[in-house]
SEVOKE-908273 format. One line per 10 residues: for each residue x, y negated, z of N, C-alpha, C. Coordinates in steps of 0.2 Angstrom, whole numbers, plus 5000, padded with zeros to 4 digits. Atoms other than C-alpha are relative to their C-alpha. Layout:
BEGIN
X,Y,Z,X,Y,Z,X,Y,Z; ... .
END
This chain:
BEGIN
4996,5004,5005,5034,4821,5081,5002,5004,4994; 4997,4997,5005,5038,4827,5063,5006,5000,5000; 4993,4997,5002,5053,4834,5057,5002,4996,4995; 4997,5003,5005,5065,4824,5045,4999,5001,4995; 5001,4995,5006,5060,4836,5031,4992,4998,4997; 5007,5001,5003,5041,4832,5033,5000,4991,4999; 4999,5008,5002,5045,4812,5034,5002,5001,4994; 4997,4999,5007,5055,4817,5018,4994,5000,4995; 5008,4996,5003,5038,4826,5011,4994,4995,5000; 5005,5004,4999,5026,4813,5017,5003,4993,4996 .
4997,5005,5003,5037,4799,5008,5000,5002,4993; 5002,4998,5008,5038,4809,4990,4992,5001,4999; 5007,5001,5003,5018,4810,4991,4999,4996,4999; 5002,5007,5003,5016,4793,4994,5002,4994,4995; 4995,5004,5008,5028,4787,4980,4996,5001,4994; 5003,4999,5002,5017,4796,4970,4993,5004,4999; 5008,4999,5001,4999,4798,4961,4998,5006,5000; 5000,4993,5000,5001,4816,4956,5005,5004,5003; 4994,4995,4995,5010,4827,4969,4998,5007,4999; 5000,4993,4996,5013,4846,4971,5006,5001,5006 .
4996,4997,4995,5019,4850,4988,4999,5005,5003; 5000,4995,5002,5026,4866,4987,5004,5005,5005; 4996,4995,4993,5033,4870,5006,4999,5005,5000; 5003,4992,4998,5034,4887,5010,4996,4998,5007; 5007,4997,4996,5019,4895,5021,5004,4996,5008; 4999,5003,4991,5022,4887,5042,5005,4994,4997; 4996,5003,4998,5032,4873,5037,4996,4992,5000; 5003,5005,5002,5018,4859,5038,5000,4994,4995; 5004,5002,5005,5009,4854,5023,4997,4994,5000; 5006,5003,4999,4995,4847,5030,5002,4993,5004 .
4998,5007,4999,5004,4834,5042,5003,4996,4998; 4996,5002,5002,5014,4828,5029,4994,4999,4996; 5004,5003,5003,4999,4824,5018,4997,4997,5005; 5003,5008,4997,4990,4814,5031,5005,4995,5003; 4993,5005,4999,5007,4807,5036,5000,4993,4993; 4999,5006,5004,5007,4799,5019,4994,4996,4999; 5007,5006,4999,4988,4794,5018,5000,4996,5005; 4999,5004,4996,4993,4784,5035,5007,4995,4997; 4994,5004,5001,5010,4777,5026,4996,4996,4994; 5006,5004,5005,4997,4771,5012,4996,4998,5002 .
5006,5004,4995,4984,4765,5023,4993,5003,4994; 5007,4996,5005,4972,4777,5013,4994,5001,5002; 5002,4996,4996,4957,4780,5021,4992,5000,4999; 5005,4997,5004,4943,4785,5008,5003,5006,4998; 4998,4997,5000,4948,4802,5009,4998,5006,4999; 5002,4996,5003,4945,4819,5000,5003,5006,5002; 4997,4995,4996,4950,4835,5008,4997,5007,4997; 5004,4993,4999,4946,4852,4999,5006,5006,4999; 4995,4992,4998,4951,4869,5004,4997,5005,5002; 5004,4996,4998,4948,4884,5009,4996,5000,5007 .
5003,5002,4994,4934,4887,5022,5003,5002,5005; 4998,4998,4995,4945,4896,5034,5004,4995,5002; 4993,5006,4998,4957,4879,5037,4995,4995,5000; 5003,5006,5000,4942,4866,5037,5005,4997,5010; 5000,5000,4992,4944,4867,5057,5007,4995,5000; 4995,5002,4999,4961,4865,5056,5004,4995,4997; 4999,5005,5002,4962,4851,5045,4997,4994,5004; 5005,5004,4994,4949,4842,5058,5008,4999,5002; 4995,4999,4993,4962,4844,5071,5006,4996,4999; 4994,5002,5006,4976,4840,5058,4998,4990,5002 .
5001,5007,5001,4970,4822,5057,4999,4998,5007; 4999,5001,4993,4966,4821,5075,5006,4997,5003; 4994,4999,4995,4983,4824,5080,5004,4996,4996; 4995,5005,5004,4993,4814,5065,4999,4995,4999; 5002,5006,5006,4982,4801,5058,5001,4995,5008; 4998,5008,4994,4986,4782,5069,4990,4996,4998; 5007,5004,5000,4967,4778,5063,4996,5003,5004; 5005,4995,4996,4951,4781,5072,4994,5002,4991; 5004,4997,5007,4943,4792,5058,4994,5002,5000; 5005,4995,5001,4926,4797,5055,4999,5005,4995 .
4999,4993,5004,4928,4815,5049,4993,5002,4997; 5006,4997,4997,4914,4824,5043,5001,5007,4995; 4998,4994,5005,4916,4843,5037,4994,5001,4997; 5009,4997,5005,4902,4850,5024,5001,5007,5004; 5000,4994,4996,4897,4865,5035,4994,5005,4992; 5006,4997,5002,4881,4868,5022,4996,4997,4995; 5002,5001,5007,4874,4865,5005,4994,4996,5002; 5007,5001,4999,4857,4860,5015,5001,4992,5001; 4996,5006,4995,4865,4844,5023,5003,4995,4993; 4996,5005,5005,4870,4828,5010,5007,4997,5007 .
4995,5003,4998,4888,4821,5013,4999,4993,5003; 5001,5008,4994,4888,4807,5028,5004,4996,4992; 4997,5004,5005,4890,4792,5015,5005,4996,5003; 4996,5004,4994,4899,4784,5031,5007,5003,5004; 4997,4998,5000,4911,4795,5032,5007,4998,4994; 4995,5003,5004,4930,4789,5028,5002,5007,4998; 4996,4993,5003,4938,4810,5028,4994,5005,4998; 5003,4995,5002,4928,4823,5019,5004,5003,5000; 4996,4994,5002,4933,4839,5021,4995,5005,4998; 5006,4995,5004,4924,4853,5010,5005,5005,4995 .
4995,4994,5005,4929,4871,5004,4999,5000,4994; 5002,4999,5007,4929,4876,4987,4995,5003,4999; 5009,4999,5000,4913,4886,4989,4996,4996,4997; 5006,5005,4997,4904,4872,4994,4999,4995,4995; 5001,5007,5004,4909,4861,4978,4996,5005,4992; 5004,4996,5003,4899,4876,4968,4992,4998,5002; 5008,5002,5001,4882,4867,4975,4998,4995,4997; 5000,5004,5004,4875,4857,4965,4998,4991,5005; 5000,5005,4995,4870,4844,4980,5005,4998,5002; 4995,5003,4997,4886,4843,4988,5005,4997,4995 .
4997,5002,5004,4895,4841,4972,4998,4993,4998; 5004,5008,5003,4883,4826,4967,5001,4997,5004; 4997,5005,4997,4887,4817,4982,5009,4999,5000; 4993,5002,5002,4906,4819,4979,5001,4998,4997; 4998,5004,5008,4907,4814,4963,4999,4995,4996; 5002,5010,4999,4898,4797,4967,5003,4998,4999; 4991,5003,4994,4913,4791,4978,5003,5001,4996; 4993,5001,5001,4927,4784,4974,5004,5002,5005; 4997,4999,4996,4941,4791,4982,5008,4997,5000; 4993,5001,4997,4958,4785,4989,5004,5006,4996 .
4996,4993,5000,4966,4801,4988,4996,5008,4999; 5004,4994,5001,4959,4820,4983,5007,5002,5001; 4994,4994,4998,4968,4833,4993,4998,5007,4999; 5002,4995,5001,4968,4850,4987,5005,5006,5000; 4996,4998,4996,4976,4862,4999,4998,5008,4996; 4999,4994,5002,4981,4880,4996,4996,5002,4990; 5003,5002,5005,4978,4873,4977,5002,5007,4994; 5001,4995,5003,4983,4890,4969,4992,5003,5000; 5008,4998,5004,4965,4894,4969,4997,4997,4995; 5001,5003,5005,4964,4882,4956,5003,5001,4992 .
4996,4996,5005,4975,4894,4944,4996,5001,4993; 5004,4997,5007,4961,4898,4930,4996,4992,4998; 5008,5009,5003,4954,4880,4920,4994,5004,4999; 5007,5000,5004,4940,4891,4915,4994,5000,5006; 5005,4999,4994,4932,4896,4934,4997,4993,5001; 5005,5006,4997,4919,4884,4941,5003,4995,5004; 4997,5000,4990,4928,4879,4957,5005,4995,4994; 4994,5003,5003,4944,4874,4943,4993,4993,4998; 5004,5003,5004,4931,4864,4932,4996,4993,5006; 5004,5006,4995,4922,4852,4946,5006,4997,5005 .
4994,5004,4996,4939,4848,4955,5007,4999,4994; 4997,5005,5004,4951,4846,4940,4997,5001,4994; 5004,5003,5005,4941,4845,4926,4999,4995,4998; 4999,5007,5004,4938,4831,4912,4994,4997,5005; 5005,5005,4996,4921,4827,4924,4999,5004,5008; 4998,5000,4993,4929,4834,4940,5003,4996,5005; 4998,5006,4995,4934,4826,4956,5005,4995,5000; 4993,5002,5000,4952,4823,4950,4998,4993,4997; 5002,5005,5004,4943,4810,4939,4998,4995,5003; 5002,5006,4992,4938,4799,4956,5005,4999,5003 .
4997,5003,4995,4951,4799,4964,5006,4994,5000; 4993,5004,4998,4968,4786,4965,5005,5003,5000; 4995,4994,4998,4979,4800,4970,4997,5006,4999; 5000,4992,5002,4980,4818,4967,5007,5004,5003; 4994,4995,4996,4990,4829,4978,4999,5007,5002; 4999,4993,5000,4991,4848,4978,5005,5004,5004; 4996,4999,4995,4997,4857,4992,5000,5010,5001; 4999,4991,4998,5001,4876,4991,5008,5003,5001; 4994,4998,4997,5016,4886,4998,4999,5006,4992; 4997,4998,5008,5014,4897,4980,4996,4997,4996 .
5004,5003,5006,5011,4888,4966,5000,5007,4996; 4999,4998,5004,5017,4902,4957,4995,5008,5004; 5003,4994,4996,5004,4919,4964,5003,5007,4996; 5000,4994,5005,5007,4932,4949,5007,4999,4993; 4995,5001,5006,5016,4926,4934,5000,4993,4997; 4998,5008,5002,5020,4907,4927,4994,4997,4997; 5007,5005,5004,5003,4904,4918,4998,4997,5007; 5001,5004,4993,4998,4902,4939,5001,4991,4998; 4998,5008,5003,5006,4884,4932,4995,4994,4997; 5004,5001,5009,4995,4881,4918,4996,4991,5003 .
5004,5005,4999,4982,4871,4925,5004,4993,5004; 4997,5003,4998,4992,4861,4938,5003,4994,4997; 4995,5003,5005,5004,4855,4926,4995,4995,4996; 5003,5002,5003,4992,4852,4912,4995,4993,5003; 5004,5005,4998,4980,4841,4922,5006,4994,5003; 4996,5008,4995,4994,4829,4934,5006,4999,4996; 4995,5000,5001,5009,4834,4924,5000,5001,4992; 5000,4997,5007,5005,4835,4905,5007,4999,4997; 4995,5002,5003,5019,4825,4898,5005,5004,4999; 4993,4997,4999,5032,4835,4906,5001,5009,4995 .
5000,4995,5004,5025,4849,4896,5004,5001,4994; 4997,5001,5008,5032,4843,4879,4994,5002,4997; 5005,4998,5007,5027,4852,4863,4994,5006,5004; 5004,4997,4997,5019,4863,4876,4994,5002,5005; 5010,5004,4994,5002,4855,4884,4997,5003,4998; 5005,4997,5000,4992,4866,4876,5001,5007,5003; 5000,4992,4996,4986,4884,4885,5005,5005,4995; 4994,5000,5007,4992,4892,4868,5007,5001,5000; 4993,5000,5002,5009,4886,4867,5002,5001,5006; 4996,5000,4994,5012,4884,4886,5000,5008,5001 .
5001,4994,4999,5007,4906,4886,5005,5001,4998; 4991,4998,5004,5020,4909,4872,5006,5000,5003; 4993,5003,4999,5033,4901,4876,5003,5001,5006; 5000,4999,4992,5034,4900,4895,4997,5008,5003; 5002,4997,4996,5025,4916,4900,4999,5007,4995; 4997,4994,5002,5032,4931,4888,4990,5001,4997; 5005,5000,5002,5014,4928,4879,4999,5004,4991; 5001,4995,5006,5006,4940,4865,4992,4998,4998; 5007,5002,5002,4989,4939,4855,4998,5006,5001; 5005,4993,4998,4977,4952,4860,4997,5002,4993 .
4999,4998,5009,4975,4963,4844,4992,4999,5000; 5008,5000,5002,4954,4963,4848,4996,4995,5000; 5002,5006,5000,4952,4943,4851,5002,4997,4996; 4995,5004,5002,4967,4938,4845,5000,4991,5003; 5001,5007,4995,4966,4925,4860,5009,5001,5003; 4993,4997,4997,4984,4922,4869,4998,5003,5005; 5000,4998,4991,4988,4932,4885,5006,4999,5002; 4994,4999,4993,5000,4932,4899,5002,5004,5001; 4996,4996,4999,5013,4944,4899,5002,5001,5006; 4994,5002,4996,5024,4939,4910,5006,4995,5003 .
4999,5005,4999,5037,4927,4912,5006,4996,4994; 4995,5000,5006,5050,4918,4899,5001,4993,5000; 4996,5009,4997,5062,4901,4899,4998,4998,5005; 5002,5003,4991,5060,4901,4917,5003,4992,4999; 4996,5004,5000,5075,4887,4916,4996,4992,4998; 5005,5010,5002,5062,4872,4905,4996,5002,5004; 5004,5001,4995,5049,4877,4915,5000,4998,5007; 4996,5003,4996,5059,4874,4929,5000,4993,5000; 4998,5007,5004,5063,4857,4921,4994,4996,5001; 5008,5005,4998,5044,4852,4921,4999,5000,5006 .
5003,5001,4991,5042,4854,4940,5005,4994,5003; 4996,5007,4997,5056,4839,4943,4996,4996,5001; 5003,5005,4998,5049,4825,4950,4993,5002,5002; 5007,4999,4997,5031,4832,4953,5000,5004,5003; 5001,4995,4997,5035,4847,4962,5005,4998,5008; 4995,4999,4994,5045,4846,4982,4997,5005,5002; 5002,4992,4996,5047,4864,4988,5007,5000,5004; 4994,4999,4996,5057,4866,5003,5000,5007,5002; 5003,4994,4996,5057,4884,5011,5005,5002,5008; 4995,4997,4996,5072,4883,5024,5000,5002,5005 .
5000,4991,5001,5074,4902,5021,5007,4998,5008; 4994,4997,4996,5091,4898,5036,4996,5000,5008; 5004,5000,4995,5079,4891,5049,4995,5005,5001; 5007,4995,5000,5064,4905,5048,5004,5007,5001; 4998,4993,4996,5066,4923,5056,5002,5004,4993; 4999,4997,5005,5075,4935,5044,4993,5006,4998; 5006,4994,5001,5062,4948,5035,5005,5005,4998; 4999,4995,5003,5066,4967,5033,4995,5005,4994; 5005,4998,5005,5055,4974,5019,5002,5006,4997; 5000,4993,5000,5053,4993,5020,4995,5003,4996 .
5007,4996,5005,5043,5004,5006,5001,5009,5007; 5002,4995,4997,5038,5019,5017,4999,5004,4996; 5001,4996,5006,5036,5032,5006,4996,5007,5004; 5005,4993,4997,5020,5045,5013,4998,5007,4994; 5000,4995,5002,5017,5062,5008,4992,5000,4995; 5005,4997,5005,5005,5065,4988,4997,5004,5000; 5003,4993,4999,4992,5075,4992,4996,5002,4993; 5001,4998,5004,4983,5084,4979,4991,4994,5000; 5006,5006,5000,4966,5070,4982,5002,4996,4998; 4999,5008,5003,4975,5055,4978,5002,5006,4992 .
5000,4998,5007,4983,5066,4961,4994,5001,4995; 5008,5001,5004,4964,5068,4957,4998,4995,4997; 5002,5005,5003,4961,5052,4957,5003,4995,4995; 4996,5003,5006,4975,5045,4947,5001,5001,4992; 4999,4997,5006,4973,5057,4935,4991,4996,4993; 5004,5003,5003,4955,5047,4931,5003,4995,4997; 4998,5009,5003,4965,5030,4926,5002,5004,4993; 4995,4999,5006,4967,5030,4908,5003,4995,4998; 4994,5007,5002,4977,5011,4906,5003,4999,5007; 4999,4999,4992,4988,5014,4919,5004,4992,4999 .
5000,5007,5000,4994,4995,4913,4996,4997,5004; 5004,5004,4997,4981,4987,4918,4999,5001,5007; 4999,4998,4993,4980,4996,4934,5007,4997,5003; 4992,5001,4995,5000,4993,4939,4999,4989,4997; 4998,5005,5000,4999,4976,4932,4996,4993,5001; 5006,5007,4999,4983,4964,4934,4999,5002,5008; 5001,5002,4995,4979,4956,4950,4993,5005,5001; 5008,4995,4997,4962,4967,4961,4996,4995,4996; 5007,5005,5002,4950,4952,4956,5000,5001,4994; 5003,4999,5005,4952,4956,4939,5001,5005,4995 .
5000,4991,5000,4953,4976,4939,4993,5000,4996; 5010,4997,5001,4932,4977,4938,5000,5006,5001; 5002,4991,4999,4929,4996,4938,5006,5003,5003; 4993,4998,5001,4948,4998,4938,5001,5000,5010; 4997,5000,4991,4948,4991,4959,4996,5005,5005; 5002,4992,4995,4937,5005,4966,5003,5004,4998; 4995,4994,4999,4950,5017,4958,5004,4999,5006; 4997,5004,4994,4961,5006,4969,4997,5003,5009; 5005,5001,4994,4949,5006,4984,5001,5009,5001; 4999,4992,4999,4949,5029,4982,5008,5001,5001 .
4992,4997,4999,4969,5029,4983,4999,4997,5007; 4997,5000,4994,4971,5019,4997,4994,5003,5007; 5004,4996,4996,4955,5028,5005,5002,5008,5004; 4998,4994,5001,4963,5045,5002,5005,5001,5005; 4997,5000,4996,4978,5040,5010,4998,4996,5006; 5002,5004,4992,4972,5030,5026,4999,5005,5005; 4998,4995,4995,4974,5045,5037,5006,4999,5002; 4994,4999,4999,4991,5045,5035,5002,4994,5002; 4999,5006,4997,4991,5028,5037,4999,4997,5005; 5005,5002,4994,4981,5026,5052,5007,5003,5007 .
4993,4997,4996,4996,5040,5060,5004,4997,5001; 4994,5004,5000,5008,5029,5054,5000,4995,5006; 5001,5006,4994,5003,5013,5064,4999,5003,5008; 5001,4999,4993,4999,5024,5080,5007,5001,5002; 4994,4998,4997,5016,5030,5080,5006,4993,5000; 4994,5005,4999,5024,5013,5076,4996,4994,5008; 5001,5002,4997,5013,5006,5091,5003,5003,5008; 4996,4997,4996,5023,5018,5101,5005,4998,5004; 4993,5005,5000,5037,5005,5100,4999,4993,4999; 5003,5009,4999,5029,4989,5099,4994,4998,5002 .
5007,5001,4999,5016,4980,5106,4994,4996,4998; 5008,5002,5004,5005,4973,5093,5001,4999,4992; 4999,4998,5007,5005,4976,5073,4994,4995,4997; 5006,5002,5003,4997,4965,5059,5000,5004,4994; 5001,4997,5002,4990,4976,5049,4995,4998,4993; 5003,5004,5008,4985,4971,5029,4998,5005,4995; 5001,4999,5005,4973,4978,5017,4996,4997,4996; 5005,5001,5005,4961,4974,5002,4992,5001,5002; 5007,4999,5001,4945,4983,5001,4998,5001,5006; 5002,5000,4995,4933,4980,5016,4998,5007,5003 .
5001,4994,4995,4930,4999,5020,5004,5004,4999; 4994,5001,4998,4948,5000,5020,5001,4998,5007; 5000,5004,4994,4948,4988,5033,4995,5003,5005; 5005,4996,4996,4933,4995,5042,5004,5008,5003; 4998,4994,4999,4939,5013,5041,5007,5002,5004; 4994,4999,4995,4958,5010,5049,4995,4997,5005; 5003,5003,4993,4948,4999,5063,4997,5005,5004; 5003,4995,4998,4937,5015,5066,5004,5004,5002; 4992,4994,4998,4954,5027,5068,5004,4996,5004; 4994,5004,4996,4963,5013,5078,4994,4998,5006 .
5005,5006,4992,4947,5008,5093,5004,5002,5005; 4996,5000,4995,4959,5014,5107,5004,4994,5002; 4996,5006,4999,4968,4997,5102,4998,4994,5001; 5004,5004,4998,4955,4988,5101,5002,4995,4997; 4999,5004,5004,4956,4980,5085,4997,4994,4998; 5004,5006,5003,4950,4963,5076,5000,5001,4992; 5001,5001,5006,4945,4961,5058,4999,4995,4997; 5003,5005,5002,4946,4946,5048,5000,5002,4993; 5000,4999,5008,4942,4946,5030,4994,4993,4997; 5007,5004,5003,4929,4938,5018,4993,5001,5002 .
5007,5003,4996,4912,4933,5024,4999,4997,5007; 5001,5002,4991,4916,4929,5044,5000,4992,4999; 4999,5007,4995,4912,4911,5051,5006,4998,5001; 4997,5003,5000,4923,4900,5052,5001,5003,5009; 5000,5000,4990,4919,4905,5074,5004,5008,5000; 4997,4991,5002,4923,4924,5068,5007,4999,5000; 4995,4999,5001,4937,4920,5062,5006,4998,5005; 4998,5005,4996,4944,4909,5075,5001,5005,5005; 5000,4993,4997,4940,4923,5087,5003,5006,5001; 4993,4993,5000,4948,4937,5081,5007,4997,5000 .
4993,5002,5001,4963,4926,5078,5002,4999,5009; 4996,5001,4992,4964,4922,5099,4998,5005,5002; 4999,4993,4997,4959,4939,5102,5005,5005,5000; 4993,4998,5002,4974,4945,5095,5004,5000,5004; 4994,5004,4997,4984,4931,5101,5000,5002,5008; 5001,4999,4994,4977,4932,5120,4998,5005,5004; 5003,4993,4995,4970,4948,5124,5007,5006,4999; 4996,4993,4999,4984,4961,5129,4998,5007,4999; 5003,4991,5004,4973,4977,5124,4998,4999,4994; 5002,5001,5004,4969,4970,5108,5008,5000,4997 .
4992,5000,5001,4987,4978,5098,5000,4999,4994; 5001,4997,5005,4979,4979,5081,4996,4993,4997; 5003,5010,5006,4975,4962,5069,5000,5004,4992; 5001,4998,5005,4968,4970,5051,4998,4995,4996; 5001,5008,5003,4969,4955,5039,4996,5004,4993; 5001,4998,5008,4960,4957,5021,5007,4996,4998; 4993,5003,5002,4974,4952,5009,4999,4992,4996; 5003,5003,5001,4965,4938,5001,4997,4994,5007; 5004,5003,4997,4955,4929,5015,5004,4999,5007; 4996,5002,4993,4969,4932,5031,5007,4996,4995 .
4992,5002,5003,4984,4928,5018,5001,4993,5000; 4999,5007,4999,4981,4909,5018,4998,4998,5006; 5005,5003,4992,4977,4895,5035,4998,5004,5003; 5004,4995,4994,4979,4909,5046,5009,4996,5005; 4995,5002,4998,4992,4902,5059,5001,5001,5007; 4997,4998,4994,5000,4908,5076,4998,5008,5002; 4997,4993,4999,5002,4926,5074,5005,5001,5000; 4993,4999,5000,5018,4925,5074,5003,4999,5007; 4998,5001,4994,5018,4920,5090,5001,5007,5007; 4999,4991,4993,5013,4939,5099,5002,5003,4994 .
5000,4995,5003,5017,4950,5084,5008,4996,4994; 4996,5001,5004,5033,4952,5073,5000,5003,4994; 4999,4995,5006,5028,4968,5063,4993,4998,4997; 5005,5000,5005,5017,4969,5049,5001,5008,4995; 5001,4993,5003,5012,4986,5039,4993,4999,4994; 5003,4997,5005,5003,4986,5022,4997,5006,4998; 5004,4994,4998,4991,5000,5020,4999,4999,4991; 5002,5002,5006,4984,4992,5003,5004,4996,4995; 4998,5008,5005,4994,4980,4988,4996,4996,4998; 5005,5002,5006,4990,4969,4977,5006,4994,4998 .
4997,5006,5001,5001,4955,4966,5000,4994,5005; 5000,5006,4999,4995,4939,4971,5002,4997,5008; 5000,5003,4993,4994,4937,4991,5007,5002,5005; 4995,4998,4998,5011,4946,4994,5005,4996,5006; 4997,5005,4995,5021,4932,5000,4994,4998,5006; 5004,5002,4994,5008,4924,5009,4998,5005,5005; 5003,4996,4995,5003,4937,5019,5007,5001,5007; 4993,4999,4997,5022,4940,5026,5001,4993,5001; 4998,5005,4996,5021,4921,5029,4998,4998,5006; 5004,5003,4993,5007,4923,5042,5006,5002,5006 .
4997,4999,4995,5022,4930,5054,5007,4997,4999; 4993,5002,5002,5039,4924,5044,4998,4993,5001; 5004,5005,5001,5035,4907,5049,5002,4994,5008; 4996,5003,4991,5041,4895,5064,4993,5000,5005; 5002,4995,4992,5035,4901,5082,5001,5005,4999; 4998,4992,5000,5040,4917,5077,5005,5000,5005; 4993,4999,4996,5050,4923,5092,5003,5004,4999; 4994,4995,5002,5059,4937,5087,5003,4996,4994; 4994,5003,5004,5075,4935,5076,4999,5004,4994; 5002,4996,5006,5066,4948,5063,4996,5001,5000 .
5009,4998,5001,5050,4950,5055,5002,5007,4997; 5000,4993,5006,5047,4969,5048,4995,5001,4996; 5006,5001,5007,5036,4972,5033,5003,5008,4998; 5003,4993,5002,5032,4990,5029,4993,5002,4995; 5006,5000,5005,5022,4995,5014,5000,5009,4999; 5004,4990,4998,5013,5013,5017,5000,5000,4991; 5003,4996,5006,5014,5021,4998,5003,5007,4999; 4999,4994,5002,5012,5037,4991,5007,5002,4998; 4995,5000,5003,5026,5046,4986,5001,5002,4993; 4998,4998,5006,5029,5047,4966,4993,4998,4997 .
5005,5002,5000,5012,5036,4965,4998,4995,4995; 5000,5006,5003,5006,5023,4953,5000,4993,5005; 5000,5005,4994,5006,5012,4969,5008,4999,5001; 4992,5002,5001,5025,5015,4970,5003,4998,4995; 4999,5006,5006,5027,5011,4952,4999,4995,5000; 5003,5009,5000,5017,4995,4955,5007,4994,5004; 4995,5002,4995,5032,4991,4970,5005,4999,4996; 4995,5000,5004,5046,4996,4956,4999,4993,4997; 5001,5005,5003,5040,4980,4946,5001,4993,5003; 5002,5006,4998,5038,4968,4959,5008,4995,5001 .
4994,5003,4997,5057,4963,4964,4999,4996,4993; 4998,5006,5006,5058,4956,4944,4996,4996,5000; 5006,5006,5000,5042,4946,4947,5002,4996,5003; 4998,5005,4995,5049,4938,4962,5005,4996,4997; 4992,5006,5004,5067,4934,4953,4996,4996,4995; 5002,5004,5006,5056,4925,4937,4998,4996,5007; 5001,5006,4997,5047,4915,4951,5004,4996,5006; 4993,5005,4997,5062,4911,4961,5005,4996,4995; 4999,5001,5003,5069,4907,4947,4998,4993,4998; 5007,5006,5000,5054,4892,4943,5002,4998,5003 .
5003,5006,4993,5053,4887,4960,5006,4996,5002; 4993,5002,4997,5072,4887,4963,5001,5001,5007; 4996,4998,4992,5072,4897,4979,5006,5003,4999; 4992,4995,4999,5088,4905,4985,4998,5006,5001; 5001,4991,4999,5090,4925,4984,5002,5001,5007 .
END
């Protein structure tokens, strides 16, 4: 039976064309979006999202929808879309082929649901362009509903597209990219394009103003297990000093997300390598005192390289490339197996539709950062089934490190997009 809050949520989407539903991370998204497609008796329906949550969107519809549905997920570019199929479900990937695309963008659709829709933060990416774009799927559909627990990933442009596509009006004088940088997002013209860019954040308050009516974000921060959020501070060794001393825009390094470093994320990938000794210590001594850690980096021989210092635990791996059965796998290996203490997420690829870790594990230990997946990843355990009454979150960084300056920044990121969202401090 759903909760009053998601009846609440399933009633503001179907009152409207253009929705952002912007619950925090565990507090169902997904049932409340098929709730309303069953309160509108919708049932030409478009479902994309990440691959890792196809599954769970099956199941999803299973368990909430009152029709008898035929589902069909796109497993494979090789395969056309069942034309007899009432729910598609299909990741973002998948709408990069040009076959699967073609069959989508036939159909008419009821509704186009586009989950964990902060991947659709850049109008200029491919993925943005075929799903909101002037000859993307938004254009087929009847409805438009976007469901992510951060709209906001890094800094207020994150907004940009969302708005502009479902929400322009509310922009005002500021619908284009342009004036929406400026103004809204502490923007500056690059002195060698003379293109805008994104600073940072600025008149949170009107941008605030524009998410009424199109935005419902609940996060009820009283209900969810409290978080302690610990910086660790590890000993400088004279290898990472080497390698810092290569960066020469130490901007760009502290302040752009990994994806869009380029050369700059394998410096990235030599600090947290350098340290991962000390890091590896860390978690055997925090396993001393609890019995199962989830464990978050970035670069996959990162992730490889703690797994190999941690096999007495008899760890799991999820990151980018695993099967949907892979993924699934490590996820109830964790969950079920009592010698398995050790769950190593990438931060990208576990940070979204990963769901009941919370249920064996409370702690959490960052080895690696990075802007964008932060919350998310502390939602895989803050998040209801949590049985403990506290989640801990420890972030392994050097001491006196450009990784500990990057930390120094992050609190006023958050207040700018608490700020937006209107959560409480």
């Amino acid at each position: 039976m759903l909760e009053k809050y998601q009846i609440a949520g399933a009633e503001f989407l179907a009152k409207r064309k253009h929705a952002l539903l912007a619950d925090d991370m565990g507090l169902g998204k997904t049932a409340q979006a098929i709730t309303a497609c069953d309160m509108l008796e919708l049932k030409n329906i478009l479902v994309v999202c990440p691959a890792s949550v196809k599954g769970h969107w099956e199941d999803e519809f299973e368990k909430w929808s009152t029709y008898a549905n035929f589902i069909h997920k796109v497993e494979s570019a090789r395969y056309r879309v069942d034309p007899d199929a009432n729910i598609v479900i299909v990741n973002y990937d998948m709408l990069l082929k040009d076959l699967v695309f073609k069959d989508l963008i036939a159909r008419e659709w009821d509704v186009l649901i586009c989950d964990e829709a902060h991947y659709l933060k850049t109008l200029t990416s491919e993925r943005s362009k075929r799903t909101l774009g002037k000859f993307g799927l938004v254009q087929r559909a009847t409805y438009k509903w976007l469901l992510t627990g951060t709209p906001i990933q890094n800094r207020p442009v994150d907004l940009f597209p969302m708005l502009y596509v479902l929400n322009r009006k509310a922009l005002g004088r500021y619908d284009d990219f342009e004036k929406f940088v400026m103004y809204f997002c502490d923007g500056y013209y690059d002195r060698h394009t003379n293109q805008p860019r994104a600073h940072g954040s600025s008149n949170e308050k009107e941008l605030a103003k524009s998410l009424e009516g199109f935005m419902l974000r609940r996060t009820l921060e009283n209900e969810l297990p409290e978080t302690t959020v610990q910086v660790v501070r590890l000993k400088k060794e004279i290898s990472l000093e080497k390698i810092e001393s290569k960066i020469q825009d130490q901007e760009d390094f502290l302040f752009k997300p990994m994806d869009e470093l380029g050369a700059l994320a394998s410096l990235r990938q030599e600090i947290a390598l350098a340290k991962m000794q000390q890091c590896v210590n860390y978690i055997k001594d925090t396993l001393k005192t609890i019995d199962k850690v989830v464990v978050f980096a970035y670069h996959r021989a990162v992730i490889s390289g703690v797994a190999d210092k941690l096999k007495q635990f008899k760890p799991v791996k999820f990151y980018g490339g695993l099967t949907s059965k892979q993924r699934e796998e490590a996820k109830d290996k964790f969950i079920n197996d009592p010698k398995c203490k050790v769950f190593i997420g990438q931060l990208t690829a576990a940070g979204t539709g990963l769901d009941g870790l919370q249920k064996v594990c409370h702690h959490m230990i960052f080895v690696e950062i990075d802007w964008s997946p932060y919350r998310q990843c502390i939602g895989r355990l803050k998040r209801k089934g949590q049985k403990k009454d506290k989640v801990i979150v420890q972030i392994l960084v050097c001491k006196d490190s450009m990784e500990e300056a990057m930390l120094g920044t992050v609190k006023s990121k958050l207040n700018d997009i608490d700020n937006i969202l209107g959560d409480k401090k």
